[in-house]
N, C-alpha and C positions, 0 to 999 in steps of 0.2 A: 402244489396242492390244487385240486379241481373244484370249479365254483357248488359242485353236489354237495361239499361238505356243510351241510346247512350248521351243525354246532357252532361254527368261527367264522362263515362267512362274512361278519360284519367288521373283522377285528384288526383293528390297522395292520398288522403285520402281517397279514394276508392279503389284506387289500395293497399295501407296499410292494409285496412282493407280485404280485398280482401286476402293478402296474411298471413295475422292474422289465416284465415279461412281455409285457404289453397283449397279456392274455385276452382273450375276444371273449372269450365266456365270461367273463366278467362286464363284457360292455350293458349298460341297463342298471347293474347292482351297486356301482359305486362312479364317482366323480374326481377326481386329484385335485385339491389346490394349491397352488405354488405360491407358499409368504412371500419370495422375493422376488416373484414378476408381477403378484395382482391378478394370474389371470387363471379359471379352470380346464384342466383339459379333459378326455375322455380316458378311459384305462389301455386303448390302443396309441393313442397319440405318440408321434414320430419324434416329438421337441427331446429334446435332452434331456435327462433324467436327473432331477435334484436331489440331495441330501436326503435323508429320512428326517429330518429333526426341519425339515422347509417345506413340510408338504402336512395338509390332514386333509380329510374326506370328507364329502359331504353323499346323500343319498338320494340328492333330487337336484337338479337345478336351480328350480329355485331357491334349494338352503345357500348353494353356494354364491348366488346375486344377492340375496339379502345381505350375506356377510361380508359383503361390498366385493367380491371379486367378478371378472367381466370374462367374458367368454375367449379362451384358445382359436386363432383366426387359420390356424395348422389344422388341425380336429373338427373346429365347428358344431361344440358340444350342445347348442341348442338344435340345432335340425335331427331329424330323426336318422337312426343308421340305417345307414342301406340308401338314402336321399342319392340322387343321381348327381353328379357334379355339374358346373356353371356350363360346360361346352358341350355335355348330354342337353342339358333343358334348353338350351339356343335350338338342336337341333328337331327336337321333343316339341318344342314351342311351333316350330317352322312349318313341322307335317300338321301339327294341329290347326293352324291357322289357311294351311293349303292343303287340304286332305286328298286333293287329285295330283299334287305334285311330286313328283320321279324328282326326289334329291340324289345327285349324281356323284362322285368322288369330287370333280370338279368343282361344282357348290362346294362343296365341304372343304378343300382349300381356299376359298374365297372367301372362306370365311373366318381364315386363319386357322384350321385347324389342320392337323395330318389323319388322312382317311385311317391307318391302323392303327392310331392310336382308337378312335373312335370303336373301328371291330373288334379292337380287344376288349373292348369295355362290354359291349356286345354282346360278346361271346360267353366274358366271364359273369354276365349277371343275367343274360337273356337265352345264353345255349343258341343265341341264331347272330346270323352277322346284322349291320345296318342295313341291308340290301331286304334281309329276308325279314326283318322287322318291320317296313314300309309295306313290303305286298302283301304281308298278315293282316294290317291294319287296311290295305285298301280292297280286298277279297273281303275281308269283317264289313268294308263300306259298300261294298258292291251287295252280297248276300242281304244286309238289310233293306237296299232298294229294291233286289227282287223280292223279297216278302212284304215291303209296300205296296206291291204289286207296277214295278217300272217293269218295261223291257227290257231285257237282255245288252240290245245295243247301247238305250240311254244309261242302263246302269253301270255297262264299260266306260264310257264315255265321261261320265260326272265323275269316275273313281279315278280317270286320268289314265286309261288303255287307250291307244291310238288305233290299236289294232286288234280286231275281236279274232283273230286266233293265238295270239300271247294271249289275252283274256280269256278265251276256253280254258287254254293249257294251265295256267296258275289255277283258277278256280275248278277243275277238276284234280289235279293233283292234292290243293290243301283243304277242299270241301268233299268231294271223292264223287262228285255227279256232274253230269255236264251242266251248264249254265241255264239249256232252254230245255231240261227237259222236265222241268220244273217239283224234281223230288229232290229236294236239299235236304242232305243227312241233317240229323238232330247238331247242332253244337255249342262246344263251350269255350265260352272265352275266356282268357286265362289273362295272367297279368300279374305283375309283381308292384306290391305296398311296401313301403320301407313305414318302419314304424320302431320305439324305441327299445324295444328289445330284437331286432334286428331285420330284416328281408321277410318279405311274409308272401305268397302266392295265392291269390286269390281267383274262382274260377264260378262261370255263373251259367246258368242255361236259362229257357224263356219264361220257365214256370221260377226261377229262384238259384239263388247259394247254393251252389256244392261241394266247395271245397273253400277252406284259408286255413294253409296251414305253413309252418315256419318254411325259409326256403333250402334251409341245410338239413333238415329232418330228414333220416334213411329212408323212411319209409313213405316217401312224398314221389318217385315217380311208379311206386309198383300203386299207390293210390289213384295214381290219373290213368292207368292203364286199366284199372278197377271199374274207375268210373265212364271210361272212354267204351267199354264192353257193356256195362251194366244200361248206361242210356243210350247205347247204339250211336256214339257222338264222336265229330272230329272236333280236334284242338285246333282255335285257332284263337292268335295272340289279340286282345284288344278288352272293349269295355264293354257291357250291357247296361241295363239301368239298375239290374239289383247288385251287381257290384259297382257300380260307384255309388249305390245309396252306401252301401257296406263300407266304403272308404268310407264316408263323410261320418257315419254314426260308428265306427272305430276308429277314429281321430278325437270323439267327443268322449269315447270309453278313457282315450289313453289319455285325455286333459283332463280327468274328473266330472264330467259333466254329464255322463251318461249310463246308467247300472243296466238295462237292460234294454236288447235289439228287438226290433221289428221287423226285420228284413224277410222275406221269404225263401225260406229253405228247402232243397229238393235232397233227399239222404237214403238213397235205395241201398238194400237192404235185409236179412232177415225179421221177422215179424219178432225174435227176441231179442236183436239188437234195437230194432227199430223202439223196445218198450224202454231198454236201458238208457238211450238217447231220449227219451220223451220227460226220464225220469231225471235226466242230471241236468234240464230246462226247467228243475222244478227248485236247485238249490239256490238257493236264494244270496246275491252280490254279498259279502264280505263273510259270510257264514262256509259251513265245509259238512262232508258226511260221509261216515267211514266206508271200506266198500261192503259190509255187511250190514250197515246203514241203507245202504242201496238196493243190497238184494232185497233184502225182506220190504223196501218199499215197493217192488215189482211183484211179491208173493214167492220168493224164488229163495229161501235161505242158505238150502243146500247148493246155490248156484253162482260162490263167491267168485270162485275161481272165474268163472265164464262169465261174468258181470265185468270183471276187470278188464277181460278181452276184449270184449265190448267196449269198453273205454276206449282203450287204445286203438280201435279200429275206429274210432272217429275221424271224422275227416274235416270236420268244422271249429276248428279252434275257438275258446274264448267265445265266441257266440254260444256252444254247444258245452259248458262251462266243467269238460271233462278235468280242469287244473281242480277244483274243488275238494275232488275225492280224496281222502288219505287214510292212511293207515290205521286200524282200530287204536293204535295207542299213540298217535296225532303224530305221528313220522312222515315225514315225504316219502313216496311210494311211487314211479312210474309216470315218467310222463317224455310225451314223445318228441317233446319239445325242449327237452332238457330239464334236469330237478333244480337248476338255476332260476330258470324262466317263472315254473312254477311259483319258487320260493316267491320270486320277484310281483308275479301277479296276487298271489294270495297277500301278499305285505300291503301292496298297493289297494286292495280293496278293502283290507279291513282298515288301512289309514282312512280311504276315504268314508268308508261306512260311518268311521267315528265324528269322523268333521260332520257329517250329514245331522248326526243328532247333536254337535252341539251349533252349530248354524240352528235348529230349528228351537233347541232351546233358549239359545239370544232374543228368535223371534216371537217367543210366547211372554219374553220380559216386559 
């Protein structure tokens, strides 16, 4: 059975079976606890598989620590999915602390680790090897020096190029202009969030947000190829400042602590999508509104159908709060991110919505 079935997603013998299978779509919507070890794990977890009559569920982390059991050291159900493993962030840690340093194969077994093991991981979460991950990040370092306005040479030089024509050559290959002739295409930096409903890609240019959306979603690389034409922009892998505001204030959305972003969003576009998108910034954290709901708040009633597409052609998740919308007779309907995810977001915001009001009315006692 698929996590869409919203009637019984909640019902132990789904969720049983669910974690039987070690279904991924289910990761975010429930928890396993295990009577006879003490400890919870995630619905993928590797461990061995107990009894049905030695296990029950919980729907958040912390139901399952209050109920005194302690977190699976296999799974690692408190870190977000999709979090990079202990010998990614050594290496992760390494370049950020030397952002001019050329980590070699050789570093990387001195440090006890095996170079393919590492490009696999690479590969399978980043689409580029370790090699091509560094010189993304040190071209992202370089292009920002020269719109500091550095030199050409200083700005090889600080990013750790020895030599300025390997440095021409990478920086016109992944920026698509020479270094000195001082027209650097538009671009966007892309980069992957782990977060608790799973992988999420997030990609920003200088005016703001363009993109965060899940990183298995079909329709996430015909989207960057959308937006790579529409703002005349190359891809290149690393951070801006409006995506790492965006991490930090989507870390405070998924603790509770946050109902609405400030971040600056850049969403090109037609002038009627652009009004559909203006409009689902207007449904307000724990509430929902049908897509005829929506038309007719644009002035458009006969234009259900194309309001909906307009949803789905969003490109900013969860900030652009397209999971909201549903069906005239309160059904999950569409969503690109999976009707899992949805379920999972709408549950969580109307939980928190409600703590909100009665937190405020303790504080009026």
């Amino acid at each position: 059975m698929k996590a869409d079935s919203n009637a019984s997603i909640w019902s132990d013998e789904v969720m049983y079976d669910a974690f039987l299978r070690r279904d991924i779509s289910y990761e975010g919507i429930f928890f396993a606890a295990v009577k006879t070890t003490g400890v919870f794990c995630r619905p993928t977890c590797t461990a061995r598989r107990p009894k049905r009559e030695n296990v029950e569920f919980y729907k958040s982390t912390k139901e399952a620590l209050s109920s005194g059991y302690r977190p699976c050291k296999l799974c690692k159900p408190l870190e977000y999915l999709g979090t990079a493993p202990d010998f990614i962030r050594r290496l992760v840690d390494l370049i950020a602390d030397n952002p001019a340093k050329k980590v070699t194969d050789s570093d990387i077994m001195k440090m006890n680790l095996e170079p393919s093991r590492v490009r696999r991981w690479f590969k399978a979460n980043h689409g580029m090897t370790f090699q091509s991950y560094q010189r993304m990040l040190r071209i992202n370092g370089a292009l920002r020096r020269l719109r500091e306005g550095a030199t050409v040479t200083d700005a090889a030089f600080e990013t750790g190029y020895d030599s300025m024509s390997g440095f021409s050559e990478s920086f016109k290959k992944i920026v698509g202009s020479n270094p000195g002739d001082g027209k650097y295409a538009n671009v966007i930096n892309i980069r992957r969030l782990a977060t608790p409903l799973g992988p999420m890609i997030v990609g920003g240019v200088d005016e703001g947000v363009c993109l965060l959306e899940f990183a298995d979603r079909t329709a996430l690389e015909s989207e960057i190829k959308d937006l790579r034409r529409l703002l005349k922009a190359n891809i290149i892998y690393g951070d801006n400042r409006h995506t790492s505001e965006l991490e930090k204030q989507l870390m405070e959305y998924f603790e509770g602590k946050r109902k609405t972003f400030d971040v600056g969003l850049v969403t090109p576009g037609t002038g009627f999508r652009q009004s559909v998108w203006r409009e689902l910034m207007t449904i307000g954290y724990g509430t929902t509104k049908s897509y005829e709901e929506e038309a007719l708040a644009i002035g458009n009633l006969k234009g259900i159908r194309a309001v909906a597409s307009a949803n789905g052609a969003n490109r900013i998740a969860i900030v652009i709060p397209c999971h909201r919308v549903i069906g005239k007779d309160g059904s999950l309907t569409g969503y690109g991110g999976g009707l899992w995810r949805k379920k999972w977001l709408l549950d969580f915001e109307k939980r928190n919505a409600g703590q909100a009001v009665l937190d405020e009315g303790e504080k009026g006692k």
